[in-house]
C-alpha positions as CSV (number, residue, x, y, z in Angstrom):
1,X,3.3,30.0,-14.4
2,X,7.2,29.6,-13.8
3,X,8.4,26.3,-13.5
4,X,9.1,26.2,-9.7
5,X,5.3,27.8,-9.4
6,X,4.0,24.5,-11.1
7,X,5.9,21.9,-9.1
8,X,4.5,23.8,-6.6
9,X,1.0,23.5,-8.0
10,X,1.5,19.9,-7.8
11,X,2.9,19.6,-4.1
12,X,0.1,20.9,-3.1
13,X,-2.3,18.9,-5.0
14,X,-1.9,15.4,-3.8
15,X,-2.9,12.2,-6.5
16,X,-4.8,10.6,-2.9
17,X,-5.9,12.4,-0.1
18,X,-7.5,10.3,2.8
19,X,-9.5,11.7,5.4
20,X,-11.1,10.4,8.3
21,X,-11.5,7.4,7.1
22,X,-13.6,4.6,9.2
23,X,-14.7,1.8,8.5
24,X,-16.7,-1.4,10.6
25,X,-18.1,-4.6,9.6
26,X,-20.9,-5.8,10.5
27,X,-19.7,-9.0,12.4
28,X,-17.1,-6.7,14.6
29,X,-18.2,-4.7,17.5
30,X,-14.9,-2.4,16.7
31,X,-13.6,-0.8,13.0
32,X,-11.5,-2.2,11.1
33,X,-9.7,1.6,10.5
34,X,-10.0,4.3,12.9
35,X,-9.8,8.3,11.8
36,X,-7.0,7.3,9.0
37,X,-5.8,10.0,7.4
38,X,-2.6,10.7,5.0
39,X,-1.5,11.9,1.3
40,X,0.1,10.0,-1.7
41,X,2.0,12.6,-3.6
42,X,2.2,11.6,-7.7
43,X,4.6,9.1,-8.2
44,X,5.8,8.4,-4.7
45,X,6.2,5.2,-3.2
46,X,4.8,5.0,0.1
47,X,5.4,1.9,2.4
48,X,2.1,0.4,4.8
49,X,3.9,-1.3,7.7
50,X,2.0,-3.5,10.3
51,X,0.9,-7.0,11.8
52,X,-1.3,-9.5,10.6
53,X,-5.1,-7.2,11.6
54,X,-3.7,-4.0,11.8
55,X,-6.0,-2.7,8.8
56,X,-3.2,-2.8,6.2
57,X,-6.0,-4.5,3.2
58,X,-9.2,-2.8,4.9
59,X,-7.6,0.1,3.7
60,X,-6.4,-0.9,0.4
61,X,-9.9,-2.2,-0.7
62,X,-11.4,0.8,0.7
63,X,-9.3,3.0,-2.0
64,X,-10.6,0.4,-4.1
65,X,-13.9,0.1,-3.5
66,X,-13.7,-3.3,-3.1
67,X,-15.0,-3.5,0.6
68,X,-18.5,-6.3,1.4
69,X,-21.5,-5.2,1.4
70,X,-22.1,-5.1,5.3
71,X,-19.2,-3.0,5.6
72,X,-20.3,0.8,6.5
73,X,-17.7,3.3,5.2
74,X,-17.4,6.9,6.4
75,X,-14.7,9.9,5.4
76,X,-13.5,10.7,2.3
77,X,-11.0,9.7,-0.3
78,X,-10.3,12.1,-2.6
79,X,-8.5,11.2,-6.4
80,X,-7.0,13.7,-8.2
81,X,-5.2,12.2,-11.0
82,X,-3.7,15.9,-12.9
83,X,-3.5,18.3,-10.8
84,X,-5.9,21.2,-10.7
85,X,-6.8,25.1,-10.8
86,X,-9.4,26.9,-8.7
87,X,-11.7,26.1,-6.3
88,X,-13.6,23.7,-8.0
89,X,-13.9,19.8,-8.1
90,X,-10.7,19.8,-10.1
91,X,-8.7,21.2,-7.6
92,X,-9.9,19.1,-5.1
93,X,-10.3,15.8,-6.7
94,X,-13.4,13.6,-7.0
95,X,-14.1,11.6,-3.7
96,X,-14.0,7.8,-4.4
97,X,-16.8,7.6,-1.6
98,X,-19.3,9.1,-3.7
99,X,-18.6,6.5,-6.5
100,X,-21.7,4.3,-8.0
101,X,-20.4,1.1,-9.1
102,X,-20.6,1.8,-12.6
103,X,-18.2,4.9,-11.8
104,X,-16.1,2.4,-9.9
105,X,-15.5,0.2,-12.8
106,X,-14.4,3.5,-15.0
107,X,-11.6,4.1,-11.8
108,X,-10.2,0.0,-11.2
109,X,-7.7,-1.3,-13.6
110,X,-7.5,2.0,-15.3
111,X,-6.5,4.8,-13.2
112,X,-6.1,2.6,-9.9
113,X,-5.1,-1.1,-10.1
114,X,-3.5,-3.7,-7.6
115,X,-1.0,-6.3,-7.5
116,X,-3.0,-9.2,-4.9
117,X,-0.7,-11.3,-2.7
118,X,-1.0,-14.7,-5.0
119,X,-1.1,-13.3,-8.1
120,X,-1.7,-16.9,-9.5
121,X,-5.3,-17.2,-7.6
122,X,-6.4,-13.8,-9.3
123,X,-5.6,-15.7,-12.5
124,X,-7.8,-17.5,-14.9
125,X,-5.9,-21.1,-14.9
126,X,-8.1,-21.8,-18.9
127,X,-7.1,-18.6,-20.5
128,X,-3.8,-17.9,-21.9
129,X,-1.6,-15.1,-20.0
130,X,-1.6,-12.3,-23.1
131,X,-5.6,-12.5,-23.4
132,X,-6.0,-12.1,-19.8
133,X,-4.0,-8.9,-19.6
134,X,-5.1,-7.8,-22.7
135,X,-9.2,-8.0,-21.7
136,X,-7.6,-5.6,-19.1
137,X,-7.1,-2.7,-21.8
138,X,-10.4,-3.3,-23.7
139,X,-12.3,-2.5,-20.7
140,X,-11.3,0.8,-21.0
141,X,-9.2,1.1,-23.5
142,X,-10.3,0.8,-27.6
143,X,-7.6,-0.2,-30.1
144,X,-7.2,-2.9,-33.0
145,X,-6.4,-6.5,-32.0
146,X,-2.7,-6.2,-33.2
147,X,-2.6,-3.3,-31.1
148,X,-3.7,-4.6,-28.5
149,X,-1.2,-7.5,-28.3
150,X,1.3,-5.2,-29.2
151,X,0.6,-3.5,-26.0
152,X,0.5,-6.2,-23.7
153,X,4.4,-7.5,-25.0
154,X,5.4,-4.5,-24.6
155,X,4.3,-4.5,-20.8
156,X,5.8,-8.2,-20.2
157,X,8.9,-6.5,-21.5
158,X,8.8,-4.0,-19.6
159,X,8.7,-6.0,-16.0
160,X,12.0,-8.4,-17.3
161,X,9.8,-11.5,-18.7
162,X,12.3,-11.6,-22.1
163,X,10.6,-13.8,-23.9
164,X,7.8,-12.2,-24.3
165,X,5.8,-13.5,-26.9
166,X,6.1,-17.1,-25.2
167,X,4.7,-16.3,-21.9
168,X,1.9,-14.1,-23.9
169,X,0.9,-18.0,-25.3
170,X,1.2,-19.8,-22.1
171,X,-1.0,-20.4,-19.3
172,X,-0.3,-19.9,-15.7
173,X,0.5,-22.9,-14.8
174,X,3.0,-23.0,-17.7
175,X,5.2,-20.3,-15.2
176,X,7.0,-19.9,-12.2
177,X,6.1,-18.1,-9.1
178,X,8.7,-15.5,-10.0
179,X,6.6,-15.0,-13.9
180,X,3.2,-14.9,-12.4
181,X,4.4,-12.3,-10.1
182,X,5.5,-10.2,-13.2
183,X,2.3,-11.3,-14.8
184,X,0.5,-9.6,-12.0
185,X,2.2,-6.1,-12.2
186,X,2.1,-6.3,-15.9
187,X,-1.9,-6.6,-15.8
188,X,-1.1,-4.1,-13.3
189,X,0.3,-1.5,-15.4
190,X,-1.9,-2.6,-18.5
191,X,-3.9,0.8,-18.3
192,X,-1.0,3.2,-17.1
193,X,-2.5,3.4,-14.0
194,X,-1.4,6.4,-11.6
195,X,-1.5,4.9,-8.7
196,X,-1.0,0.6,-8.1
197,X,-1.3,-0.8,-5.0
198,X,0.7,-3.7,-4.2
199,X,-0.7,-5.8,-1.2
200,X,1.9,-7.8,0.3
201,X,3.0,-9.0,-3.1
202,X,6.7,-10.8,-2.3
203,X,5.3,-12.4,0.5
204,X,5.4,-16.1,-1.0
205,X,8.9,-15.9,-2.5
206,X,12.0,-16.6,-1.3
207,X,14.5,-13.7,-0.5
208,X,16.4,-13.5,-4.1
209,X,13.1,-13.6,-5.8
210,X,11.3,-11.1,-3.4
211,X,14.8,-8.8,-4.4
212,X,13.8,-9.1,-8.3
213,X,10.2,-8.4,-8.0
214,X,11.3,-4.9,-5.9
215,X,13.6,-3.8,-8.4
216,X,10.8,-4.4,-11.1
217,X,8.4,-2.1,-9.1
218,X,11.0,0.1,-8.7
219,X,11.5,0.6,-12.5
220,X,7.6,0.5,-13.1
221,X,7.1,3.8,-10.6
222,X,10.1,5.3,-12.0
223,X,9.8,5.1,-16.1
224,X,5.5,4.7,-15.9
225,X,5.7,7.6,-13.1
226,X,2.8,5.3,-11.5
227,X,2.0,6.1,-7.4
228,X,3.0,2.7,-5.3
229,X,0.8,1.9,-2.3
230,X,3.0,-1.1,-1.0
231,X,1.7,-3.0,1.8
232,X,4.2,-5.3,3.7
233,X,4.7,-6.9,7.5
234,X,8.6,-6.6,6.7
235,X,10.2,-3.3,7.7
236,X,13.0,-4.9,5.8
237,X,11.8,-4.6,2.4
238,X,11.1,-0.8,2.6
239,X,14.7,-0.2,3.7
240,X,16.2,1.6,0.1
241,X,12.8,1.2,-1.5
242,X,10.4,3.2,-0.3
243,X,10.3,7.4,0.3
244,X,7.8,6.9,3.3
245,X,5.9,4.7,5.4
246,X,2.9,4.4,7.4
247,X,2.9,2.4,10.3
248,X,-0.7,0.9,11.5
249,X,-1.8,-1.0,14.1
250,X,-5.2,-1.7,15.5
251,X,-6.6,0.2,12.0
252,X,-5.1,3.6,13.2
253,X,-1.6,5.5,12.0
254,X,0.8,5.6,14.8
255,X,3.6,7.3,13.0
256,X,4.3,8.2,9.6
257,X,7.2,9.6,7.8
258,X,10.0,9.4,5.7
259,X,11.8,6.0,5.4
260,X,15.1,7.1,6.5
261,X,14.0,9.3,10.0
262,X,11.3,6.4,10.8
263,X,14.0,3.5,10.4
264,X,16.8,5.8,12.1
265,X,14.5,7.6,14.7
266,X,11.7,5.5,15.5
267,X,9.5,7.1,17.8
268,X,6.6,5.2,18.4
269,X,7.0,2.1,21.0
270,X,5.5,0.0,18.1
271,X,7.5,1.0,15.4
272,X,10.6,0.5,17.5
273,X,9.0,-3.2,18.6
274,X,8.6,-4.1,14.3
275,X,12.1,-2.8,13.2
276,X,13.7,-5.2,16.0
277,X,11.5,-8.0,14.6
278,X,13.1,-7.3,11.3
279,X,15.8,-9.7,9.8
280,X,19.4,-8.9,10.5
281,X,22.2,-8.6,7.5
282,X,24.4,-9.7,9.9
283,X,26.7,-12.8,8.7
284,X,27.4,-13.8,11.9
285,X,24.8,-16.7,14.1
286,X,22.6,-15.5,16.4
287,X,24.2,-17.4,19.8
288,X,21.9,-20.6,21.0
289,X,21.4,-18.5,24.3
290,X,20.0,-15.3,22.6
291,X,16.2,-15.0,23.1
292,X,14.9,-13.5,19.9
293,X,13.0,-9.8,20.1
294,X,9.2,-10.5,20.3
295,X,6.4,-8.3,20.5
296,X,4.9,-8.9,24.4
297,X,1.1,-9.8,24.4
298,X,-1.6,-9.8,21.8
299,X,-4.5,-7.2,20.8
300,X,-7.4,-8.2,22.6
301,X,-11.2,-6.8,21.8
302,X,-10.7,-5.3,25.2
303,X,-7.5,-3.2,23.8
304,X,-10.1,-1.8,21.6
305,X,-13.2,-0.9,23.4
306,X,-10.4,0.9,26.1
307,X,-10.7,4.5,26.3
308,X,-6.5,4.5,26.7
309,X,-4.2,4.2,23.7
310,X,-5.1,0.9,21.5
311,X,-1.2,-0.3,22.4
312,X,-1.0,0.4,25.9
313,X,-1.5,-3.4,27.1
314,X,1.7,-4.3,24.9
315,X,3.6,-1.0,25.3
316,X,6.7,-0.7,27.6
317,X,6.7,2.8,28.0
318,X,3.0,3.1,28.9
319,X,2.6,5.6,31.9
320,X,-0.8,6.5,33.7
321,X,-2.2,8.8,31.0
322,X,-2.2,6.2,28.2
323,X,-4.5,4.1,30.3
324,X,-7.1,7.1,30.6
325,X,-6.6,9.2,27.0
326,X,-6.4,7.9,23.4
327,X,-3.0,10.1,22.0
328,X,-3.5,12.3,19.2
329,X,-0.9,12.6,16.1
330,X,1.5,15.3,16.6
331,X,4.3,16.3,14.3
332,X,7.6,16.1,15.6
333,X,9.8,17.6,12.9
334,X,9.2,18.1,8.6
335,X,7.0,15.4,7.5
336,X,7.4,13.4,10.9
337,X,4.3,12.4,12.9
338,X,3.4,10.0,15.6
339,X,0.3,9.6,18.2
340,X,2.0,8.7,21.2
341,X,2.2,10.3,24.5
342,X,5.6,9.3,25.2
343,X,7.4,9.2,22.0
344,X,10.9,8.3,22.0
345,X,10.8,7.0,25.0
């Protein structure tokens, strides 16, 4: 097989495919995700955009597996991580739906981990920060002790904690919020993972700090090769770091596509609404007299049992048919898709 023939190969075998994926709890009359469907290409970082309840973590646990027990799960999510030949199981990838729990356990930490949003809650505050990562690689990983810590300063290294063998020692509450964020993707990475998902994990630190912890995941995906799931309610921090984004509201995709036609060409009314929300680098003060841009109204359990599009109550560009038919996705150009019946209006 040339060499253009296998990067072919690949292309068309994604690491993640999603499809139709729903899923309710028990305590909600509606679901928390709606027919979601999309690919995550080896190695790519792909950006989840949305408000607060727009499905952003349902999601993420459900790749997971990490969902409640009253929650009812339907689709498929299909994990390939090397790609594969024929029309077998291998070429398809193994469906993460069909997982028992102890087949679950084989896939978490080891070929798909996540960063949390306070990585200093998902810590143990009596063990020391190099044993925590470092029960990470016995799970599934066998080696000698020396190894082993080897390994894990070699990963604290690797996401800019220098001095290495002193935070290995400490405890958490021995580092700041900028170290434990490290500490997270390093336990992160512990396994070589090919795919992390991040979950909203700059959203306690200030600007400079959230800037460091992005170039860090930026590194990780490009020397570890590692997929990057990044979830985020900031439009700002996918700017220059991620290749594409999804943009969900109500638990469905409204538009998708890469980062530079999404943030240049918006098309859907909602994505438009949450890149005016987003901060401006502009020096100068916003005048006393400005109103700042806000998103009109709120989603209501009525917006969601409506047989119209989930956004219409909010959207200013709604027209009769919205009200009456739920939009499907349609692709507007290479890689660009949005369900919307007016897009770019």
């Amino acid at each position: 097989m040339s060499y253009s023939s296998a990067l072919a190969s690949i292309a068309d075998s994604p690491l993640i495919r999603v499809r139709e994926l729903k899923v309710q709890y028990a305590a909600c009359e509606q679901a928390a995700l709606f027919g979601i469907d999309f690919d995550i290409a080896r190695g790519e970082i792909v950006g989840v955009l949305g408000e607060s309840g727009s499905g952003k973590s349902t999601l993420a646990l459900s790749i997971l597996g990490l969902l409640p027990d009253d929650a009812s799960i339907q689709g498929s999510i299909f994990f390939q991580e090397k790609p594969g030949e024929g029309c077998n199981e291998r070429a398809e990838g193994q469906d993460l739906l069909q997982f028992d729990e102890s087949r679950w356990r084989a896939v978490r930490g080891a070929k798909i981990s996540m960063i949390f949003q306070e990585p200093g809650l998902s810590l143990s505050p009596v063990m020391r920060i190099g044993d925590q990562i470092a029960e990470v690689l016995r799970a599934h990983r066998h080696g000698k002790a020396k190894q082993c810590k080897e390994r894990v300063e070699a990963i604290l290294r690797q996401v800019r904690l220098v001095d290495a063998h002193r935070v290995y020692s400490a405890y958490p509450h021995q580092l700041s919020g900028g170290q434990l964020h490290r500490v997270a993707i390093a336990q992160a990475l512990a396994c070589r993972p090919a795919l992390v998902i991040a979950d909203e994990p700059t959203r306690s630190l200030d600007v400079s700090l959230q800037t460091e912890i992005l170039n860090v995941l930026r590194e990780v995906n490009r020397e570890a090769g590692a997929a990057l799931l990044f979830i985020t309610h900031n439009p700002a921090l996918l700017a220059g770091f991620a290749d594409r984004v999804i943009v969900m509201y109500a638990g469905r995709i409204v538009e998708e596509g890469p980062v530079a036609q999404i943030f240049l060409r918006p098309l859907h009314p909602y994505t438009k609404a949450l890149l005016q929300l987003a901060p401006s680098n502009s020096r100068h003060a916003i005048p006393a007299d400005r109103r700042l841009p806000v998103i009109p109204g709120n989603l209501t359990q009525s917006d969601y049992l409506a047989r119209g599009c989930v956004f219409e109550s909010r959207c200013a560009a709604r027209t009769t048919v919205c009200r009456n038919d739920s939009p499907s996705a349609v692709t507007t150009e290479e890689s660009h898709r949005v369900s919307c019946f007016n897009y770019g209006n």
